[in-house]
Structures are given as C-alpha cells and as structure tokens.
Phi, psi and omega in degrees: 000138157255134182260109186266004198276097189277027132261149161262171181202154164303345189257007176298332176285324191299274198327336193259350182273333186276327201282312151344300153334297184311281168340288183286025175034067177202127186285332190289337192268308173346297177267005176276016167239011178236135121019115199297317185269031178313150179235113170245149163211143214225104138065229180242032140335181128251147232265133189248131164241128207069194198264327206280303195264011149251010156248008148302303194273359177257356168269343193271304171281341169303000000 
C-alpha cells in the first residue's frame, strides 16, 4: 500500500502499519493494532470479539 495524502496527521504511521499488516496477510501484526476486546465484523461472517478470535479468523481467511 501507498499512502498519497500530501497532509500529515497523527494516526498516519498507525493507519499505514495496519494496512500494511493488512497487505503481508498477517494476522499476528493485525491484531497488535486493535483493542484486546475489539468486536469485529467482516462481510456476512459472524461478528469476533477480542483479539485471539480475529486472528483466528483472519488466519482462516488468508
């Protein structure tokens, strides 16, 4: 991913580390950027709560 936005902001290094993440399909960096109770939902999943059963399913989707 490349980031084109010629302002900075603070959260620009976090946003560009997850999408990164995101990118290298790795669930382990993923969830070191969320919330240990993050509620996540994906698409017509069912909705994962914490960090351990969104890097289960995201390993899953990889």
């Amino acid at each position: 991913m490349q980031i084109t936005a010629t302002n900075s902001n603070p959260h620009m290094k976090l946003i560009a580390g997850l999408y990164s993440a995101v990118d290298a399909m790795n669930a382990t960096s993923i969830v070191s950027y969320v919330a240990e109770d993050v509620n996540f939902h994906f698409n017509n999943f069912d909705a994962r709560v914490g960090q351990d059963p969104v890097k289960e399913e995201d390993e899953a989707f990889f």
